[in-house]
KOLLUMNU-246041 format. One line per field, with one value per residue (C-alpha): x, y, z; residue number from 1; residue in one letter. Coordinates in nm, 4 decimals. Example, Ala and Ser with C-alpha at 12.3 -4.5 7.8 and 13.67 -1.06 7.14 Angstrom:
c1	[1.2300	1.3670]
c2	[-0.4500	-0.1060]
c3	[0.7800	0.7140]
k	[1	2]
r	[a	s]
//
This chain:
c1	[-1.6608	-2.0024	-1.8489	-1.5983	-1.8135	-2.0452	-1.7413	-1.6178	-1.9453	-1.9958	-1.6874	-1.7962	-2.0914	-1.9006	-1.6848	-1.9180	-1.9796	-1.6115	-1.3903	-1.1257	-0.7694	-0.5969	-0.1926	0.0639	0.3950	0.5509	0.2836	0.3155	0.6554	0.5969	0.3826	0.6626	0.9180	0.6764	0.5509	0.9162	1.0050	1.2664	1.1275	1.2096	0.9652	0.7060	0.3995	0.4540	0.4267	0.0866	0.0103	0.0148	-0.1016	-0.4231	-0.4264	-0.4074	-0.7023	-0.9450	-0.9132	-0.9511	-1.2642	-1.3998	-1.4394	-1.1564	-0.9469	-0.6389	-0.6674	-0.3631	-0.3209	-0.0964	0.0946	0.1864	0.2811	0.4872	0.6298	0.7058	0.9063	1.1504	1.2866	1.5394	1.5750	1.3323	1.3071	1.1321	0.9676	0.7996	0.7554	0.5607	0.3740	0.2275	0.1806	-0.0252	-0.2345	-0.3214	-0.4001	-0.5881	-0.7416	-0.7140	-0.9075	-0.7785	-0.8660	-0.8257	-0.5731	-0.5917	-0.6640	-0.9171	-1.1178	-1.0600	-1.2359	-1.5299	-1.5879	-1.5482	-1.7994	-2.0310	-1.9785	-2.0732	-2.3710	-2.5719	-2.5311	-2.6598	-2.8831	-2.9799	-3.2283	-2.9702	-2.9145	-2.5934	-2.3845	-2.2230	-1.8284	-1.7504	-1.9489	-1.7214	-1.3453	-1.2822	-1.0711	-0.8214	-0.4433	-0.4476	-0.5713	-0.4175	-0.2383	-0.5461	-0.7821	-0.5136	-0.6992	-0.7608	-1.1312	-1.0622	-1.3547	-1.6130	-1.5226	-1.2462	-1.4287	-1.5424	-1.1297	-1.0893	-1.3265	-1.2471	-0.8090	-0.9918	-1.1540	-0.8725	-0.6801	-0.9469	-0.8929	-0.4584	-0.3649	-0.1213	0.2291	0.1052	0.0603	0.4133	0.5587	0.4045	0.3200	0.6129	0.9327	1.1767	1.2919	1.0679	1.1275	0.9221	0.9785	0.7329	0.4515	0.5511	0.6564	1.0202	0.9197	1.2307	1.2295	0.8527	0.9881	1.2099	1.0021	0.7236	0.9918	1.1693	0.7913	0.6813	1.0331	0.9605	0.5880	0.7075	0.6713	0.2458	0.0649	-0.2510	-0.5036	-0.5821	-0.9152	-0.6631	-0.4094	-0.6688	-0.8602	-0.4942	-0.4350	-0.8440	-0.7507	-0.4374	-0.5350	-0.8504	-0.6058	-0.3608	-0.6863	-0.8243	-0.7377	-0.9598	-1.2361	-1.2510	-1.2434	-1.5198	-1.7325	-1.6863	-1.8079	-2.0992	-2.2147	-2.1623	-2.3899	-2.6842	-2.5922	-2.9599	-2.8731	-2.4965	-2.3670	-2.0321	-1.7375	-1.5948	-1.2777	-1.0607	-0.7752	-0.5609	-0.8110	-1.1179	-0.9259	-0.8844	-1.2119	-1.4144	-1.1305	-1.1667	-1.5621	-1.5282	-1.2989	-1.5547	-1.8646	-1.6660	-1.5650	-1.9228	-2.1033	-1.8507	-1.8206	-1.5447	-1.7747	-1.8510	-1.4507	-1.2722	-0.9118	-0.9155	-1.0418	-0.7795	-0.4638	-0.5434	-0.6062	-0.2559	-0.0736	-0.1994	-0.1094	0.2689	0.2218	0.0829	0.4036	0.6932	0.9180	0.8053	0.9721	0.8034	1.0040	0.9513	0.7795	0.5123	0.4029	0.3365	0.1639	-0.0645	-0.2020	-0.1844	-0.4416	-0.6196	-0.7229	-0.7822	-0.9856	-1.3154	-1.3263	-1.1529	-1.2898	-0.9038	-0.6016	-0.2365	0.0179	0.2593	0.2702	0.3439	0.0331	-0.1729	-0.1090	-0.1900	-0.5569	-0.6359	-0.5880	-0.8584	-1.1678	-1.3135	-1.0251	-0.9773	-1.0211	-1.3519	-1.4919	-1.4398	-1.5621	-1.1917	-1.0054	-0.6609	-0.3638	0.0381	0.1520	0.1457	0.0063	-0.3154	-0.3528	-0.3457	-0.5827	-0.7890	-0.7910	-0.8481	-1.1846	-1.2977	-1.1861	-1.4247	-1.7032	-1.9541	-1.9666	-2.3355]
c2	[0.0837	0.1407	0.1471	0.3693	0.5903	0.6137	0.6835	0.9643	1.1460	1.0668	1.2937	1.5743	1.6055	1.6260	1.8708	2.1078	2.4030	2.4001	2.7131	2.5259	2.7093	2.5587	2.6712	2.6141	2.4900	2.8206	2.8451	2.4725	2.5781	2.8964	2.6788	2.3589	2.5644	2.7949	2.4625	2.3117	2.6856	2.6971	3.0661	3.3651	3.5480	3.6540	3.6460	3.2866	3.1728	3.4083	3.2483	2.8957	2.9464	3.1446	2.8332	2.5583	2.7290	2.7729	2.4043	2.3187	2.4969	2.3573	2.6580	2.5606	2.2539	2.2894	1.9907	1.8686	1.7138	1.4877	1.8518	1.9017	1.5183	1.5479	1.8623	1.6979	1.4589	1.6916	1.7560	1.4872	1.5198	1.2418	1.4728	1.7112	1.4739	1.3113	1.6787	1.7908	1.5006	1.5842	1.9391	1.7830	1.6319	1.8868	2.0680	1.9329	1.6350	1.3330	1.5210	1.5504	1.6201	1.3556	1.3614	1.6509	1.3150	1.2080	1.5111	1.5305	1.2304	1.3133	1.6556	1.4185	1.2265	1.4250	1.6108	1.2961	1.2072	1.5421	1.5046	1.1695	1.1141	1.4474	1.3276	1.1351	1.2077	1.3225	1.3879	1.7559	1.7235	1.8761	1.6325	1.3374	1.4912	1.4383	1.1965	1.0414	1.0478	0.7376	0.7819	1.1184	0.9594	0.8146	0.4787	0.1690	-0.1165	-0.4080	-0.5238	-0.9049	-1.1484	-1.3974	-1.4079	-1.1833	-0.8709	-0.8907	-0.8732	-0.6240	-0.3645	-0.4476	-0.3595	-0.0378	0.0327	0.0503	0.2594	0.4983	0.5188	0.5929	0.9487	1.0981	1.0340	0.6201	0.6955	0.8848	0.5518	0.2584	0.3429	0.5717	0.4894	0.7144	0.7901	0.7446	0.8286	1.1328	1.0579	0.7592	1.0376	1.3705	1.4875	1.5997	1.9657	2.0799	1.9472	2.0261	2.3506	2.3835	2.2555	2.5254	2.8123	2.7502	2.6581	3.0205	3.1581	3.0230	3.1687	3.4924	3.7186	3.6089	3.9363	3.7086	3.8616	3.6493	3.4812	3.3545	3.2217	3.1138	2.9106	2.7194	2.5905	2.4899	2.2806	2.2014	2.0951	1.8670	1.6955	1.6540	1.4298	1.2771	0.9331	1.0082	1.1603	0.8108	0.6460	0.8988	0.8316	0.4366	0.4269	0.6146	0.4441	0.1114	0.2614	0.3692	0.1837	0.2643	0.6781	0.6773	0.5521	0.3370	0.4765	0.2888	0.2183	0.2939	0.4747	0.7546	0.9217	0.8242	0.9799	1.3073	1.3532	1.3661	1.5650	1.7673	1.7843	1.8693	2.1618	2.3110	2.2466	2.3963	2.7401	2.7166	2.7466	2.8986	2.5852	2.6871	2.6345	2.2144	2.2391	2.4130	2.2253	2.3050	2.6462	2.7366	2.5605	2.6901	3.0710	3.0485	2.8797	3.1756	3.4192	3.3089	3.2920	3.6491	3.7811	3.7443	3.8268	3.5535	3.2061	2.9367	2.7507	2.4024	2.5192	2.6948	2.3486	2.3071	2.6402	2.5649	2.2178	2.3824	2.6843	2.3854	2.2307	2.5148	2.7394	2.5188	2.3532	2.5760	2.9089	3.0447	2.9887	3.1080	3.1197	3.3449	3.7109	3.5915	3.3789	3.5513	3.8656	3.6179	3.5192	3.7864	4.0168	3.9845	4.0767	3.8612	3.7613	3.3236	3.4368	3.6645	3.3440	3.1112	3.3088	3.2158	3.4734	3.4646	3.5835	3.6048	3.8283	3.6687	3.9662	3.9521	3.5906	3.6760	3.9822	3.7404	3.4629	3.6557	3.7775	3.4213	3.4093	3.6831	3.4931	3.2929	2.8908	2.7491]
c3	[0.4155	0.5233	0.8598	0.8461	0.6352	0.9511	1.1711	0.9739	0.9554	1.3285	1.3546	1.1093	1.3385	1.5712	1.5185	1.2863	1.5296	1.6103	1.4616	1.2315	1.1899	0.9924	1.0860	0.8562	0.8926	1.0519	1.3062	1.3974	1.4392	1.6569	1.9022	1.9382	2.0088	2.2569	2.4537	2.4755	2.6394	2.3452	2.2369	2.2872	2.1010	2.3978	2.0744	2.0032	2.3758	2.4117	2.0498	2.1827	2.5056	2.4239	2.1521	2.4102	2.5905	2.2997	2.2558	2.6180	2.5921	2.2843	2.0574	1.8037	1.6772	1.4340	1.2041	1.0178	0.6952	0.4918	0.3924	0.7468	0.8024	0.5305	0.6288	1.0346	0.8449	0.6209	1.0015	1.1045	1.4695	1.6035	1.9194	1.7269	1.5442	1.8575	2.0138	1.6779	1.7040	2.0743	1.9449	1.6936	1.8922	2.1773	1.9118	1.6314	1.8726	1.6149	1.3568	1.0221	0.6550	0.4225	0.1641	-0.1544	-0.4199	-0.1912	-0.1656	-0.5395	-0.6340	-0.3995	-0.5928	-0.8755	-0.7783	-0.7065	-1.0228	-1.2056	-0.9428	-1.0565	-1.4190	-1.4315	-1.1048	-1.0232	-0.7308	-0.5447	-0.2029	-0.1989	0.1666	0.1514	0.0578	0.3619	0.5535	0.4196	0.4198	0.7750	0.9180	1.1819	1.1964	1.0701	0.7620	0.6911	0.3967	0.2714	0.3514	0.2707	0.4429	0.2280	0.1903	0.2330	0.1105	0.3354	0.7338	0.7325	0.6828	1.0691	1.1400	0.9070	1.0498	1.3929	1.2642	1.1307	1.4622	1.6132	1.3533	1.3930	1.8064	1.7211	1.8225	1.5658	1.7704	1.8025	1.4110	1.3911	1.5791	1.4389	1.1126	0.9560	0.9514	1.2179	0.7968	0.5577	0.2117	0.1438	-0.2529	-0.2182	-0.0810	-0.2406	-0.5916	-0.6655	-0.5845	-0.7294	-1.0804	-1.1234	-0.9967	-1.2387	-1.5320	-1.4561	-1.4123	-1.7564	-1.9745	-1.7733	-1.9177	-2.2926	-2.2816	-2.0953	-2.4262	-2.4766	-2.3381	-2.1510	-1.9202	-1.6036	-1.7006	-1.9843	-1.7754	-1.5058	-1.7868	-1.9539	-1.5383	-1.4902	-1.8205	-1.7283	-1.3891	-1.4812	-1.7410	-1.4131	-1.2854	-1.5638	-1.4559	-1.1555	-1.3716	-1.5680	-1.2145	-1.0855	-1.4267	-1.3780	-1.0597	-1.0721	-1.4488	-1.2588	-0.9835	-1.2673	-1.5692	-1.6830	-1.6892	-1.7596	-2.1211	-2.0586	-2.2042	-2.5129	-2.3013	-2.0826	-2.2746	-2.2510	-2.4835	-2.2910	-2.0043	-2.1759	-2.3483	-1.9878	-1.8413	-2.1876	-2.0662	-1.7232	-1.7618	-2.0262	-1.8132	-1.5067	-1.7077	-1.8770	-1.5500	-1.2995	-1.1076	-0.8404	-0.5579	-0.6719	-0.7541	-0.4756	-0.5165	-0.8888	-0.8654	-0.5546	-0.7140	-1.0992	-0.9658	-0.7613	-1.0306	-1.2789	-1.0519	-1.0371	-1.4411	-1.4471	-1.2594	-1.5286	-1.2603	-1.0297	-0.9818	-0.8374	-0.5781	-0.3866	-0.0736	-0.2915	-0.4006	-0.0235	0.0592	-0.2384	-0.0858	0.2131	0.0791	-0.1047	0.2225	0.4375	0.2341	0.1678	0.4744	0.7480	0.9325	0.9573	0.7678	0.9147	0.7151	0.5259	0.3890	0.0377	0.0400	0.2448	0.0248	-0.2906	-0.1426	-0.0210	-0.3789	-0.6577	-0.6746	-0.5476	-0.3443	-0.2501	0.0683	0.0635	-0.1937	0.0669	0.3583	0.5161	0.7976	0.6328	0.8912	0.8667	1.1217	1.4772	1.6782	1.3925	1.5295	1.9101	1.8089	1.6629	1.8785	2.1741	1.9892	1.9687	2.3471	2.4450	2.2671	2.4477	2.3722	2.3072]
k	[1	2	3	4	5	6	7	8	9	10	11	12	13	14	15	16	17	18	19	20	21	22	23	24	25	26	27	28	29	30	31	32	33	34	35	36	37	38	39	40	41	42	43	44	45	46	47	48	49	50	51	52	53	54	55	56	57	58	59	60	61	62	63	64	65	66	67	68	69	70	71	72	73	74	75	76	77	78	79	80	81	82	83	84	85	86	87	88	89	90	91	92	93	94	95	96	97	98	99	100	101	102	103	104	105	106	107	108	109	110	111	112	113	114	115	116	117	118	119	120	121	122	123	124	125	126	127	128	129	130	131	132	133	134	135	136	137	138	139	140	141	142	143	144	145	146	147	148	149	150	151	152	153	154	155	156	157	158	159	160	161	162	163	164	165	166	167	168	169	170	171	172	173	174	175	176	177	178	179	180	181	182	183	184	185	186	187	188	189	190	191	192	193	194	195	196	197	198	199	200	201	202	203	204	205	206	207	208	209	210	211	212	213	214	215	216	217	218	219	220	221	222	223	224	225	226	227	228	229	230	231	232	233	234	235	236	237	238	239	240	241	242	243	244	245	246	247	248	249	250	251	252	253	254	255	256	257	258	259	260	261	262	263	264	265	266	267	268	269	270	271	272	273	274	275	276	277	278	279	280	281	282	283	284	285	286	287	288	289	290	291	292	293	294	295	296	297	298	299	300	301	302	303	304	305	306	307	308	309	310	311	312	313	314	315	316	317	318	319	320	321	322	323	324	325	326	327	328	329	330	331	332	333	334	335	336	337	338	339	340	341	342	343	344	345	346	347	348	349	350	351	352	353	354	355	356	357	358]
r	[x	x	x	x	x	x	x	x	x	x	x	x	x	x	x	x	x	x	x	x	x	x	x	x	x	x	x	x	x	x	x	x	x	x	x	x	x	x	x	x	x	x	x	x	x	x	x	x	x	x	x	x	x	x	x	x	x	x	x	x	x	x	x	x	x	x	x	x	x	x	x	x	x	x	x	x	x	x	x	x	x	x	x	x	x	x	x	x	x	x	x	x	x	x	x	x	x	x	x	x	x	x	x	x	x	x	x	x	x	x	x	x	x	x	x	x	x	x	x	x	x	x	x	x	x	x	x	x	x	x	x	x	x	x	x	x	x	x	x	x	x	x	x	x	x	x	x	x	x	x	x	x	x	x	x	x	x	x	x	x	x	x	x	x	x	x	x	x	x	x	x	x	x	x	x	x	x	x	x	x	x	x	x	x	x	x	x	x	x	x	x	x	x	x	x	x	x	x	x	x	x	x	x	x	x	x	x	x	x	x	x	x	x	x	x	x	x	x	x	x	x	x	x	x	x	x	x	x	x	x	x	x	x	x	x	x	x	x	x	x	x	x	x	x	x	x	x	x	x	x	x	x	x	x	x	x	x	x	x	x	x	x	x	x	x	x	x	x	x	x	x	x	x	x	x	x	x	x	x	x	x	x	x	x	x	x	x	x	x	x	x	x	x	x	x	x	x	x	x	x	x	x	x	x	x	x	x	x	x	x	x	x	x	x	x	x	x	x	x	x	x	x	x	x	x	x	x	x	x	x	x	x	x	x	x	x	x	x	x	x	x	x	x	x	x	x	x	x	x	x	x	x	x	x	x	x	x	x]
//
């Protein structure tokens, strides 16, 4: 690991003064269907094209996700498929973010790091949430004892040289079973829409609502919390009590903890995926007449991973409108240019265009 740890913050460094736009799945869509001349929408082919060029000249990437692999796959044509992936990589160049549980248990981490070993030197999160296509699902090499280590790094090596269509073709399945990666969008849908319908009479303010999903959400992660905790007391058994066990009720008391230390002191900067997906979630609670649907699941991971660790997220009205309202707004928190209508993007592309590179 100590390996790949160096590789991935070889590529952080490398890719630091580089705008990030992070595009979701309708302008991935706009620019396959612009570079396969398929459009016939003029503003997605000057989309694309002015793109392509920024890239070419080094002043942005468009990194993709596990959202966005698991959105390539919904599409059954394996021409599209195999076009997306090219897309993909002219684009985003092999960089990617690691998966939304990943960068949870590294906020986790750290989170547990400054409460019990304040003077560690601890790497910035966004210093360690980069990584290669493939690994966009997450690290799932096993560490093998003795010889074989040697083996095993030199398999990872060359994992970490695979461009995202080698991934698409030799490591997923021309139809993989989504279920086995993704929730069943439409029950949890469902579930949220009709507990929303039995609470839909309780007059609660937004710091109410906002509070019930930080609590909710920590409780979600819990299991990682415990994880997070065990490591680190393993790390500094001296500083860190050891938790009696490791129960269901262990689980919930530090999630129980967390949540109140992260309302006590604000903490949405240490927790951006909590802060991002409770403040959405309460919005849709807020508006009675609102119904959450399966592709909001999707916008919401997609926010999630663009807004701490991107320069530009494009993406649609619906959510732009939702992070950009609030005072303050997701968007203004985050520092984050948030776009949805395509001549905005070419306005503001062509800005960067006219900008000078170091």
């Amino acid at each position: 690991m100590d390996k790949q740890r160096q590789r991935e913050l070889g590529l952080s460094d490398q890719i630091r003064p580089i705008v990030k736009v992070y595009l979701d799945t309708k302008f991935w869509i706009y620019c396959r269907d612009a570079r396969a001349n398929r459009n016939t929408n003029k503003a997605h082919g000057v989309f694309y094209e002015l793109l392509k060029k920024l890239v070419v000249e080094g002043k942005i990437i468009c990194p993709i996700d596990e959202v966005v692999v698991e959105e390539v796959f919904k599409q059954i044509n394996p021409d599209l498929r195999v076009q997306m992936g090219e897309l993909l990589d002219e684009l985003s160049l092999g960089v990617c973010l690691k998966p939304l549980l990943s960068r949870v248990r590294l906020e986790i981490l750290r989170f547990w790091y400054r409460i019990w070993d304040p003077s560690a030197g601890l790497e910035d999160v966004d210093r360690l949430v980069w990584t290669r296509p493939a690994f966009v699902l997450g690290y799932m090499v096993p560490d093998l004892p003795g010889g074989h280590n040697a083996a095993i790094d030199s398999f990872v090596e060359h994992l970490w040289g695979m461009n995202v269509s080698d991934v698409f073709r030799k490591f997923i399945g021309a139809t993989p079973d989504l279920s086995e990666i993704r929730p069943d969008y439409r029950s949890l849908a469902s579930h949220i829409n009709a507990a929303n319908d039995r609470h839909a009479g309780l007059a609660r303010t937004r710091n109410e609502l906002y509070e019930s999903e930080i609590k909710g959400a920590f409780g979600v992660f819990g299991d990682l919390i415990l994880e997070g905790y065990e490591y680190v007391q393993s790390r500094i058994p001296e500083s860190a009590p050891a938790v009696p066990d490791k129960s269901n009720r262990t689980s919930e008391m530090l999630a129980g903890a967390v949540s109140a230390a992260f309302l006590a002191k604000d903490l949405w900067r240490e927790f951006p995926t909590e802060h991002i997906l409770a403040s959405l979630y309460a919005g849709i609670r807020r508006d009675s007449k609102r119904r959450i649907k399966e592709n909001d699941f999707e916008d919401f991971r997609h926010a999630a991973a663009a807004l701490p660790y991107c320069n530009a997220f494009l993406t649609e009205r619906s959510l732009a409108a939702s992070l950009s309202s609030g005072m303050p707004s997701l968007a203004s928190q985050y520092g984050v240019k948030v776009v949805y209508h395509i001549d905005h993007a070419i306005s503001w592309l062509r800005a960067l265009e006219d900008t000078k590179s170091d």
